[in-house]
N, C-alpha and C positions, 0 to 999 in steps of 0.2 A: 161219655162226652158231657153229658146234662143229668143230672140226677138218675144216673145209673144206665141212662138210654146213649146208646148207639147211634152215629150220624146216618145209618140205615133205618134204625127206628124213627128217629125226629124224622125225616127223608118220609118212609110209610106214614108216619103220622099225617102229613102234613097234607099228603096227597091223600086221603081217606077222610081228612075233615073238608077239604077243600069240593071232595064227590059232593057229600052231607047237605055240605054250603050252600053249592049250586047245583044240584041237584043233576049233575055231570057224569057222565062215564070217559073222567080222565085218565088214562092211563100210563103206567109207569113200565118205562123197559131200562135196566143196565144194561150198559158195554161194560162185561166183563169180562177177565182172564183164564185161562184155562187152569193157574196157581189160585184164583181168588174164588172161583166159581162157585165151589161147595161151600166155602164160609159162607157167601153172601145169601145162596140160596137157604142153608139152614138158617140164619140168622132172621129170613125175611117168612119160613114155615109159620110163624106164630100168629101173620096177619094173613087166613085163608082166603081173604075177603079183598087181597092187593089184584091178584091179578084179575085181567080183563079178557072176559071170555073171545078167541080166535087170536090173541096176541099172547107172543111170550114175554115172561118177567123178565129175561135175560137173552142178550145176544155176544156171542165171543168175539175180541179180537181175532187177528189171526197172528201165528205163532212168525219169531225171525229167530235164525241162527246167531248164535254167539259167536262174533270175532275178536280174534286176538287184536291186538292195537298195534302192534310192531308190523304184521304183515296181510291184513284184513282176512286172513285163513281162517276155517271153523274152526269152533273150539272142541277139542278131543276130552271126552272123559271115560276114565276107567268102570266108573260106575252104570256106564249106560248109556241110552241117549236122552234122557231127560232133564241134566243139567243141560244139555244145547244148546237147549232153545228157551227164548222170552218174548216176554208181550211186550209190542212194539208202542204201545202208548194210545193217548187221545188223538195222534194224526192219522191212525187207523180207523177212525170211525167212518169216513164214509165208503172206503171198501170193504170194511167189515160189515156193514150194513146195507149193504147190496148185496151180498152173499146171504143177508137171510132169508133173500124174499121178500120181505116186507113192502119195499118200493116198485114188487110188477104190478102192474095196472092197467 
């Protein structure tokens, strides 16, 4: 994106200078996908020092079925069941994020 950095790297950057600054324990959690997961989480390995000790760096959407568009039926694949299904987007974040626990209190 920026001289060779990653909009997850600028992202961790920003949020590790911003601890520094003020001297804060802010923390950083993605909503990500079950397709995205691994990248983000390898990509984000390099800063041991992101996450925030009793919270996770990441929390998943949750998964929807693939429909056809002609008759809203799943969608059938030979390959398995993993073409399926997809992440249902950002208007899954607040049931996604009541599924992690985060919000009992």
């Amino acid at each position: 994106m920026r001289r060779g950095l990653s909009f997850l790297d600028i992202i961790a950057r920003q949020v590790l200078h911003l601890r520094k600054e003020y001297d804060a324990t802010l923390p950083l959690i993605f909503m990500d996908s079950f397709r995205t997961s691994a990248d983000t989480m390898e990509a984000l390995a390099r800063y041991s020092d992101l996450p925030v000790e009793g919270l996770p760096l990441e929390f998943l959407q949750n998964k929807e079925p693939k429909l056809l568009a002609k008759d809203l039926s799943p969608v059938s694949w030979a390959q398995g069941p993993g073409p399926r299904w997809c992440p249902p987007g950002h208007g899954d974040l607040y049931t996604a994020l009541r599924g992690t626990g985060l919000l009992d209190g």
